[in-house]
C-alpha positions as CSV (number, residue, x, y, z in Angstrom):
1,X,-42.7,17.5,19.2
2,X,-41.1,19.4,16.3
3,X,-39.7,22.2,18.8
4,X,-38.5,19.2,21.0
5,X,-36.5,17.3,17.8
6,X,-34.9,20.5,16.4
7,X,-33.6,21.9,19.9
8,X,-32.0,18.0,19.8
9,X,-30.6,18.5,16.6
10,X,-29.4,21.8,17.3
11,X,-27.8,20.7,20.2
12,X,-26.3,17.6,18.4
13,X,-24.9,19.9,16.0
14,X,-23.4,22.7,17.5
15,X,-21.3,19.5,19.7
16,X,-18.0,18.8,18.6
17,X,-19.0,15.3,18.9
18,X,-20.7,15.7,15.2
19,X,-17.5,15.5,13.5
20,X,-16.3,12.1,15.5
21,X,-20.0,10.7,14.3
22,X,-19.8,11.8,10.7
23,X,-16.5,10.0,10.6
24,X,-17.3,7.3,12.0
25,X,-20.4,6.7,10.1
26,X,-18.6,7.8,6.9
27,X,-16.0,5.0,7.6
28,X,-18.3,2.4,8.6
29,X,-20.4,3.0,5.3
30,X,-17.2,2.1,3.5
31,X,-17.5,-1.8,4.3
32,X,-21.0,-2.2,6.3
33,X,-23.8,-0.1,3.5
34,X,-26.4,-0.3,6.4
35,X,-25.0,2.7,8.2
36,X,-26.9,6.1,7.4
37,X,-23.5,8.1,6.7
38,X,-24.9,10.5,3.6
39,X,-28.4,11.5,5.6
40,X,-26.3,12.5,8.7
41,X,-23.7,14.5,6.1
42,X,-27.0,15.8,4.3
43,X,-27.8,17.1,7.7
44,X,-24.9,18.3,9.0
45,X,-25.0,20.5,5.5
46,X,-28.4,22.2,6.0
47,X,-27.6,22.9,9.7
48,X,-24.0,24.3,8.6
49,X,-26.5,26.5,6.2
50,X,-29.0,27.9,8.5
51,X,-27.2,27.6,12.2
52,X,-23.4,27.9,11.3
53,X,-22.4,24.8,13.8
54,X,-21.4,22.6,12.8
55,X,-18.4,24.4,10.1
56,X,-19.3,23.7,6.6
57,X,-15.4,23.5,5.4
58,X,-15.0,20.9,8.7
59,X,-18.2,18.4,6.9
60,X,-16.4,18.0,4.2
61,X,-13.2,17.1,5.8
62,X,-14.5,14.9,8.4
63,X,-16.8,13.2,6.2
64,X,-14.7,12.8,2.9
65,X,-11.7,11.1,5.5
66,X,-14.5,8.7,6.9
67,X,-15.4,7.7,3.4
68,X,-11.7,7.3,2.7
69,X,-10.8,5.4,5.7
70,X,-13.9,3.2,5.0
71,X,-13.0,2.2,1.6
72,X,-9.6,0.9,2.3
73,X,-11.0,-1.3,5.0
74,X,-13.1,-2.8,2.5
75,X,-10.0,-3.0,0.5
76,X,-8.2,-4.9,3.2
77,X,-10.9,-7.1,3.5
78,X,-11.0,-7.7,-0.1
79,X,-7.4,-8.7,0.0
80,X,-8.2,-11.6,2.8
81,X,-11.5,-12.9,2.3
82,X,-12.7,-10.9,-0.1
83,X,-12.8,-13.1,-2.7
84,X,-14.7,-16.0,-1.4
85,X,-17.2,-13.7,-0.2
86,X,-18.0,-12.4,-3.5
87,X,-18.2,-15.7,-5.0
88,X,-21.2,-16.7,-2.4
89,X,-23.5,-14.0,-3.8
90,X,-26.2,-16.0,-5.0
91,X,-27.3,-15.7,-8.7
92,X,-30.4,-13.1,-8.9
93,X,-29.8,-11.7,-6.1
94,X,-29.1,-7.6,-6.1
95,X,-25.8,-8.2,-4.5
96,X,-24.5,-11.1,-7.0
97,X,-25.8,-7.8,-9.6
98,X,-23.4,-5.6,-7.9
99,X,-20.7,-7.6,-7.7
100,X,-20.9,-9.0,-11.5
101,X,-21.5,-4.8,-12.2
102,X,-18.4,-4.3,-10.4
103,X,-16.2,-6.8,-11.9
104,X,-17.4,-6.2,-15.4
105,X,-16.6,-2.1,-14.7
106,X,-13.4,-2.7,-13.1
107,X,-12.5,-4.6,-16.1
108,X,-13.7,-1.4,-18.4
109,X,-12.8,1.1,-16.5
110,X,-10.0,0.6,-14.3
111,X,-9.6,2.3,-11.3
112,X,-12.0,5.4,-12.5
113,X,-15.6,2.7,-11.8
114,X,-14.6,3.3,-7.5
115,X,-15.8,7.4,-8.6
116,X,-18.7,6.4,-10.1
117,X,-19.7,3.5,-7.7
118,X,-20.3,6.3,-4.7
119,X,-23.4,7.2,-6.3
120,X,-24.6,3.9,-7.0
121,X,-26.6,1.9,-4.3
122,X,-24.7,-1.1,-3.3
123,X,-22.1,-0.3,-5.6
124,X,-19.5,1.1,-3.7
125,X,-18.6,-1.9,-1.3
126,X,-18.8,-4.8,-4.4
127,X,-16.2,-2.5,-6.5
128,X,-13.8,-2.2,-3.1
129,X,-14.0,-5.7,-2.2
130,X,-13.2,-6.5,-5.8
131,X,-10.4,-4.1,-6.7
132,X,-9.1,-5.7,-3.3
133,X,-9.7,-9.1,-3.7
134,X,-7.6,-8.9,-7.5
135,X,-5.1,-7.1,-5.7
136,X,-5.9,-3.8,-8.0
137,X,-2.3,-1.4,-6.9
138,X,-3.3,0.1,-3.2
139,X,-1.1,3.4,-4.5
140,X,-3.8,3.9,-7.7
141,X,-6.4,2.6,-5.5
142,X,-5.6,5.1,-2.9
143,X,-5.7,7.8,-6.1
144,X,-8.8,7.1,-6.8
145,X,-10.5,6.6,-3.2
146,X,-9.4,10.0,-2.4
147,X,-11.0,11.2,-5.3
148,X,-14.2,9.6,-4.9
149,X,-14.2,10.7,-0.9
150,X,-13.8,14.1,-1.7
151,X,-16.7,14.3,-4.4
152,X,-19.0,12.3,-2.1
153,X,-18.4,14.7,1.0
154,X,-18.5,18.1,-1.2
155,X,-21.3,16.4,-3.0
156,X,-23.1,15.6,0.3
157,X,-22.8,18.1,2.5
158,X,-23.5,21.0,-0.5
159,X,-26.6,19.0,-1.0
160,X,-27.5,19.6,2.3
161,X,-26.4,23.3,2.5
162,X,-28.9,24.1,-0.4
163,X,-31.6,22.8,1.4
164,X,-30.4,24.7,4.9
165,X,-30.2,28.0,2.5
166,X,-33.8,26.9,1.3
167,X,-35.4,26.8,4.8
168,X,-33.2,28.7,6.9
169,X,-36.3,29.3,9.2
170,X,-37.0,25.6,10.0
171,X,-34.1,23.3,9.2
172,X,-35.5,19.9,9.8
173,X,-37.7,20.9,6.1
174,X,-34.4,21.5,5.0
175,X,-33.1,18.2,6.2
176,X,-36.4,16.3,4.2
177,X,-35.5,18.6,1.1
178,X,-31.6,17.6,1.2
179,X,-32.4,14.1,1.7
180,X,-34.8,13.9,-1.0
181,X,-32.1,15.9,-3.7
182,X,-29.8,13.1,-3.1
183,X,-31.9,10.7,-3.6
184,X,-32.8,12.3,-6.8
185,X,-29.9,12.8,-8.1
186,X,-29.4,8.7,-6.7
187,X,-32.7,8.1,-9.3
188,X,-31.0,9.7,-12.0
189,X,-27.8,7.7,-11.6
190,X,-29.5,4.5,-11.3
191,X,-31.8,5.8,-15.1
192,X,-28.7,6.9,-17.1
193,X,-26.9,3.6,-16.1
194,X,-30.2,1.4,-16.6
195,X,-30.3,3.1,-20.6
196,X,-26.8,2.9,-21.2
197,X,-26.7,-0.8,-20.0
198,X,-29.9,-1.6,-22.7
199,X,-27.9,-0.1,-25.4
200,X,-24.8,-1.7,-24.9
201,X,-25.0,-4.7,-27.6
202,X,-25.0,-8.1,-25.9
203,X,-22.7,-10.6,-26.7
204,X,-24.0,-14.2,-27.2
205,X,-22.2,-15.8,-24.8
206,X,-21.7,-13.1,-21.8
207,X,-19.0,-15.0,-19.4
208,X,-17.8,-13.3,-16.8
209,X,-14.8,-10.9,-17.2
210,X,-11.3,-12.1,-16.2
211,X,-9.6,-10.1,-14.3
212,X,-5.7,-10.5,-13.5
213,X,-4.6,-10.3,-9.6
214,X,-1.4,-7.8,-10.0
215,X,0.1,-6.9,-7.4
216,X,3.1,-4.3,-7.4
């Protein structure tokens, strides 16, 4: 069965078809977080690593344009809707947290939060909707999209290479090692954000932050 799945992944990835998926995963993770994009750029990494197909170099391109693309489709629909959809999260809920993280980052941080969101689960798509439904400038937002697309694909698929380099022998271990780094690294996020959030003093009254729609 092992034999069976790696000959399939092999195949998979030595198809020039893995660079349409990876952007097309990439850019639907931008607006719709179900989609597995970072495990199928994990694993393109480790088999870049231990097979050569598909092209490390290509990953990153492929999957740092999907992320891009992504991002300013939540944007858009930021812009339109956006806004009313945000303001149905429901109190408690992890996705009202995201949004009021988002909004209160946005407000801190500017345009520099959309770098840090990518490694933050659930993050991402609240700060893109929000710096689209305040009509944050598309030609900073665009800035700092590209940014955060090119970390998250080096990022990514380098995680991924390690673990190919790791177990060039048998890459789907590879694949479980990769996928477990970024989720580390996820963890680690997710702690260093937790403390820094409990030491930040709270106000009395904590309303949410205003932000002003600009848009040049």
């Amino acid at each position: 069965m092992a034999d069976a799945l790696l000959h399939f992944a092999e195949e998979l990835m030595s198809s020039w078809w893995i660079y349409l998926a990876l952007w097309g995963f990439a850019t639907l993770d931008g607006f719709f977080p179900a989609i597995p994009s970072e495990t199928l750029v994990v694993t393109a990494g480790v088999f870049a690593a231990a097979t050569g197909s598909p092209n490390l170099f290509a990953v990153i391109a492929v999957a740092a344009l999907g992320a891009f693309v992504g991002d300013h489709i939540s944007y858009f629909l930021g812009r339109g809707a956006g806004g009313r959809l945000l303001d149905r999260a429901k109190p408690g809920t992890k996705r009202h947290a995201a949004i009021t993280w988002s909004r209160t980052s946005l407000a801190e941080r500017g345009g520099l939060v959309l770098i840090v969101a990518r490694y933050i689960p659930g993050g991402r798509t609240a700060v893109t909707l929000t710096m689209g439904s305040v009509r944050y400038p598309l030609r900073h937002y665009s800035l700092y999209a590209a940014l955060a697309a090119l970390s998250w694909g080096l990022y990514c698929t380098l995680v991924g290479y390690l673990g190919g380099k790791a177990f060039e022998d048998n890459p789907l271990k590879g694949v479980l090692l990769g996928i477990a780094l970024a989720l580390a690294v996820t963890l680690v996020v997710e702690l260093v954000r937790h403390q820094l959030k409990k030491r930040k003093p709270q106000p009395d009254v904590d309303p949410e932050p205003e932000l002003v729609s600009v848009d040049r």
